[in-house]
N, C-alpha and C positions, 0 to 999 in steps of 0.2 A: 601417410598424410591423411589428415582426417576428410571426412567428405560433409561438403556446405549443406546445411539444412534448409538455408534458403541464401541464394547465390544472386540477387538484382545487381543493377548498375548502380544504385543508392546504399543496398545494404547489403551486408554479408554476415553468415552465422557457420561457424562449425559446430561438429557436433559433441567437440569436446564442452568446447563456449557455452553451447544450448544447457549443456550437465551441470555446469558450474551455475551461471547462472541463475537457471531455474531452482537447485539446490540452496541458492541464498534468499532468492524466492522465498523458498519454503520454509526456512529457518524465520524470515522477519517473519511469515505469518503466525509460526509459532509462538515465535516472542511475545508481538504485542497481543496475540488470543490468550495469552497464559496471563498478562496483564490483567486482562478484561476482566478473566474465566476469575482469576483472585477476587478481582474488586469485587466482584458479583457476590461472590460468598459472604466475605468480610461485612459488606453493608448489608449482608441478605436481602438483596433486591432480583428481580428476575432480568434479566438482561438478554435480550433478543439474539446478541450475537456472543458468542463465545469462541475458546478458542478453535474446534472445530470449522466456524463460521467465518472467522477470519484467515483459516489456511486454505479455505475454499476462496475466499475472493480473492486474496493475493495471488494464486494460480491462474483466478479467473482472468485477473489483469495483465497477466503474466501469456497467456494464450492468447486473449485481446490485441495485446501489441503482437503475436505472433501473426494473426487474422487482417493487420493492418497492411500489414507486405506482402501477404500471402494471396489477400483479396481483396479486399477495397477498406479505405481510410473509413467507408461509411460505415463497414462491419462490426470497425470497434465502437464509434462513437453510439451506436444501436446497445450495444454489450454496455457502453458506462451509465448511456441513459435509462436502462432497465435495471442495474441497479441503485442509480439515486432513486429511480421510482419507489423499489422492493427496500429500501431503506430510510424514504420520507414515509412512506405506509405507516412501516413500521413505527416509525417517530410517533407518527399520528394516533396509535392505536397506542400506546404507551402515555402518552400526551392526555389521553381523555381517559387516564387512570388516575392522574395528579401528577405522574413523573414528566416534568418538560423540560430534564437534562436529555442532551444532542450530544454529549461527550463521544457515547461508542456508534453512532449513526457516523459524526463526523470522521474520526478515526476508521471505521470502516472505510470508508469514499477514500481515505488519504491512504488506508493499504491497497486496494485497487490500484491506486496509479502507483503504488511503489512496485509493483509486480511489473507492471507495463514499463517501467524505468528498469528495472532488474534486466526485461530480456534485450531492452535495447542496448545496455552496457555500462549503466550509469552505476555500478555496484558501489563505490565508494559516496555517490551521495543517496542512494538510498538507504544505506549504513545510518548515514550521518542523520538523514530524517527518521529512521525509525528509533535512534537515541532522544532525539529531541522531543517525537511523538511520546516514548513512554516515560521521558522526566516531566513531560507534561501531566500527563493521564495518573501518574503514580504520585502527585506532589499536590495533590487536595485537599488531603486533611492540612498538611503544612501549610498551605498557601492560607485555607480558611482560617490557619493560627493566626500565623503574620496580616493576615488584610484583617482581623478582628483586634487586635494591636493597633494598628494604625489609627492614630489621630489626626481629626479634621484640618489641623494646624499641618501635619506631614504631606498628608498626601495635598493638600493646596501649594504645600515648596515644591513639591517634585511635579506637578502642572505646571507649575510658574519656570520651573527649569527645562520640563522638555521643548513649553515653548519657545523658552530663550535661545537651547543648543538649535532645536530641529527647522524653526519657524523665523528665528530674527537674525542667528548668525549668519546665516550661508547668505543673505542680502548685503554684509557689513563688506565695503569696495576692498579689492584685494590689489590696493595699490602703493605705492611708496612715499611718504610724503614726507615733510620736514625737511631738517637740517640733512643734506646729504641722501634723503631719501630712508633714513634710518626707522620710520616708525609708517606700518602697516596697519590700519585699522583692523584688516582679518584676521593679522597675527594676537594684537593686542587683545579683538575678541575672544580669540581660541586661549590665550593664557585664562582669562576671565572664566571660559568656560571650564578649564582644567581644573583652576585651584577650588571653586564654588562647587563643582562635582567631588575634588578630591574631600572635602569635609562634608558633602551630603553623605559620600557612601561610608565615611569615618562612623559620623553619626548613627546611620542606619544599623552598622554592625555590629557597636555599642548597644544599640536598644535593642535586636533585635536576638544577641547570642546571651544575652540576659547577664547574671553577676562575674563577673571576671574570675576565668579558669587560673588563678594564677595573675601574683600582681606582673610578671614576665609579658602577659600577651596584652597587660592593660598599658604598659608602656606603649608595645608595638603599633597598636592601634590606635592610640592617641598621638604617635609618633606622623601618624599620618595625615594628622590636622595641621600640631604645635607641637615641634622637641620644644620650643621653648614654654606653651604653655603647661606641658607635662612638666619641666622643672619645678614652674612658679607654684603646681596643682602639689604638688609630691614633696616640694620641700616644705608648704605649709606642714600636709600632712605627720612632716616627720615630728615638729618642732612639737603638734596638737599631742604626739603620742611617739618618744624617743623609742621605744620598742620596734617599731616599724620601719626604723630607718634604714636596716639595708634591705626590704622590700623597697622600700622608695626606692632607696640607690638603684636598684633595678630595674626599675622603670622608666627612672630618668636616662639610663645608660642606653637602655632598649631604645624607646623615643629617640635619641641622639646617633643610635645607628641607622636607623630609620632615616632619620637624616640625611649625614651620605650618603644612604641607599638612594633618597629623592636626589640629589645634584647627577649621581650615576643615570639615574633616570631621565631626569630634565635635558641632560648632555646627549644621551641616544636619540632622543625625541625631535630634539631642534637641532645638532649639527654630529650627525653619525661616525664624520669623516672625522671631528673633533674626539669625540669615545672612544673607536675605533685607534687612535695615535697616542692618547694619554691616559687613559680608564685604569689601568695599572697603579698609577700613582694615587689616584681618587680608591681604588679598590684597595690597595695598602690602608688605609684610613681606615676603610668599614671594617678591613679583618679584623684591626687592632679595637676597634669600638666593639665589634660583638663579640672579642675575647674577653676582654674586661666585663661585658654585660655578663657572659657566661662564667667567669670566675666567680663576680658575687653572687650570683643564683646559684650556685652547685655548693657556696661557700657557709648558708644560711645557718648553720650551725642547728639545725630542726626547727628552726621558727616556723609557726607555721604561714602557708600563704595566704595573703586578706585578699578577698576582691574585692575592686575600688572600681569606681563609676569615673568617668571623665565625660562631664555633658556640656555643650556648647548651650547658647542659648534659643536658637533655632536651629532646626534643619539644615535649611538653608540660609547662610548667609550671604548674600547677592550684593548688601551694603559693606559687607569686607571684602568683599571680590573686588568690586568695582574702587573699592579705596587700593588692592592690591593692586590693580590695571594702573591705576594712578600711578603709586610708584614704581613701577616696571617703564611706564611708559618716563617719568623723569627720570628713572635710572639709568633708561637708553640713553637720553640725552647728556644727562653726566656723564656715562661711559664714553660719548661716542668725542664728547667735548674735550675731557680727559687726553682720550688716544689724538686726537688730534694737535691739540696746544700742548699738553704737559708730557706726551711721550708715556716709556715707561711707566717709570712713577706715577703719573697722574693716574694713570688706569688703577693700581695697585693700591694706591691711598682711596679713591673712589667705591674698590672692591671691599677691601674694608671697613669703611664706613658702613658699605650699605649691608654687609655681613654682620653688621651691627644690631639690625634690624629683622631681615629675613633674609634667608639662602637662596629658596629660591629665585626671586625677581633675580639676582646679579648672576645669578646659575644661567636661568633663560635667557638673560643679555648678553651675559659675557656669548654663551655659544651661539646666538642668533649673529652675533656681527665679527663671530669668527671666521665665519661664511663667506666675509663680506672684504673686511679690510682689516682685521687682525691677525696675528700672526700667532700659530695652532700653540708654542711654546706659551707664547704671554698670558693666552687665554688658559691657559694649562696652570700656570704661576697666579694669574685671579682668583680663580674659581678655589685654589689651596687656600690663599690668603685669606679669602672672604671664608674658607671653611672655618678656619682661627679664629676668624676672628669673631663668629657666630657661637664658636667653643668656650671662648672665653667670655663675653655675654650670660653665654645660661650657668658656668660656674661661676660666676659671678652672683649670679642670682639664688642659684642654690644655696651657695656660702653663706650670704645676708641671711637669704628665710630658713632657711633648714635648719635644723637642729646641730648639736655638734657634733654629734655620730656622724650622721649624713654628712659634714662636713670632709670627716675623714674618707670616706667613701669616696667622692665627688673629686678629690685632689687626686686621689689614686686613679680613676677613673677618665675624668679628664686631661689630668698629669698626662697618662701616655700617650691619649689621641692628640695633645697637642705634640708632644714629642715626635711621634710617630707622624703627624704632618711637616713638619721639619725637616725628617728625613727625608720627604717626600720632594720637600723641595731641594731641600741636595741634590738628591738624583736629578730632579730636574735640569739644575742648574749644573 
């Protein structure tokens, strides 16, 4: 049996513990000093601390919390406050060179306490900090890419969106109101904040991974806004230049898996217990959409791949959001009108219709008042329908604008997901 290094009524240490411990200790101080000790070079700057200087204070912090049990609480806070002193000096004396980056001042002070966290036993989130400490420290030159990128127009949408998530929603009453109690103002907020988020960060990744690797991952990503407005984008495109149509097809297919990936998504999110009993039937769907996406891309006969832009008109769009909240919120009420007066069917021609339009609103409904007073089957038999019927909308659409290649494509393509939901609903039923 190991013997206690220090054995109180509050704390205990063996001295296996102590080995370990200290040992990752010394490994983070390593890490983020070989960080430093790089950067240093690379910019050919002189930098105060290096990595020597950093496996000394991670120790230091690391003996500190030893000093805290050992002898008084005041021992360590003496030990941290000597070296913020010996590390604002240093700031200082750097500072009136012309250098007034705090990058390795700071990061020093935050390895200090990861050592102090090390001995007390907290290894799994000092891990987790000294990750986040060196994606930070190591992500400058990129960060100065992308914040040099960014337009006035950008970074004013994403003010205007953190205020709305972090500053207006959490205010918005989290109560049940209407017909039945069916509509929630915090619910309706948080859809709002979902889909307005889901095409800021569409957009950002769009602009910011530059010309599409391949027209496959411009589907995917635009699939993340619009599969339908990736059809209306892609089957122009084919019609402007017939060559290109089964990259189109490919991107419409991607987009459309994407798709059912969102209703699988919207389903875990708002009612678990609904996923959890029916996802199987919904995840039938997606195999068969990203087999077929994956057919025509493996099938390209050497065309080669174009990269295509898909850009929204802002950022953020806050005035489609809140037109989306609109119809989520009359969709609830149709739905709920529906199941009430019309029964099955009502629900099922409801789901439809509004699968006509967009998936998710009748996604997020159907499984919010599955919760409630529907029954997991029916909502299971909606969420298909409305999948159909969203399927047949965008080949619809493609058909009209697309070219006649793309046409071909699109039948084959859609042909099976819709078949393939079909079956889905057999099993169901």
């Amino acid at each position: 049996m190991d013997n206690y290094v220090i054995d109180t009524a509050t704390f205990q240490l063996t001295q296996s513990e102590f080995i370990v411990r200290a040992l990752v200790a010394l490994g983070i101080g390593i890490i983020i000093g070989l960080e430093r000790e790089h950067a240093s070079i690379v910019e050919k700057a002189h930098a105060f601390a290096g990595i020597r200087t950093f496996v000394l204070v991670v120790l230091l912090g690391f003996i500190g919390g030893m000093t805290y049990y050992l002898f008084s609480p005041l021992v360590y806070l003496g030990i941290l406050f000597a070296v913020s002193i010996l590390t604002g000096v240093s700031y200082f004396i750097t500072a009136t060179r012309g250098d007034i980056g705090s990058t390795t001042e700071f990061s020093l002070i935050i390895s200090f306490l990861l050592g102090t966290l090390c001995f007390i036993g907290f290894l799994d989130i000092s891990l987790m900090f000294m990750v986040v400490v060196l994606v930070v420290l190591s992500s400058k030159p990129r960060a100065q890419t992308i914040i040099g990128k960014i337009s006035g127009e950008e970074l004013y949408d994403f003010i205007r969106y953190v205020i709305i998530a972090l500053l207006l929603f959490p205010f918005l009453p989290n109560q049940n109101l209407g017909p039945n109690g069916v509509l929630n103002p915090r619910e309706i907020g948080w859809v709002i904040i979902l889909t307005s988020g889901l095409g800021f960060v569409g957009y950002i990744l769009m602009k910011f991974l530059g010309a599409r690797k391949g027209i496959l991952f411009s589907g995917l990503v635009g699939g993340l806004i619009s599969s339908t407005a990736v059809t209306w984008v892609f089957a122009k495109k084919s019609k402007e230049n017939e060559i290109l149509a089964r990259n189109c097809a490919v991107a419409i297919m991607a987009a459309s898996s994407i798709m059912v990936l969102r209703v699988l998504l919207w389903t875990y999110v708002f009612n678990e217990a609904l996923f959890n009993a029916y996802y199987y039937v919904i995840f039938l769907v997606f195999l068969a959409a990203v087999g077929v996406t994956l057919f025509i891309y493996f099938k390209r006969d050497g065309q080669q791949v174009v990269d295509t832009h898909i850009r929204q008109g802002k950022p953020l769009d806050l005035q489609g959001a809140l037109v989306f909240g609109s119809i989520y919120t009359g969709i609830l009420l149709v739905v709920n009108y529906a199941n009430e007066h019309l029964g099955q069917e009502g629900l099922l021609i409801s789901s439809a219709i509004s699968g006509l339009s967009d998936i998710d609103a009748i996604t997020i409904t159907v499984s919010k008042l599955a919760s409630q007073k529907l029954d997991f089957h029916l909502a299971a038999n909606a969420l298909l329908v409305a999948t159909i019927s969203n399927t047949l909308i965008k080949m619809g659409i493609g058909i009209w604008a697309g070219s006649r290649s793309l046409r071909h494509y699109l039948l084959l393509g859609y042909g099976i997901i819709f078949l393939t939901a079909l079956v889905a609903l057999v099993i169901l039923d």
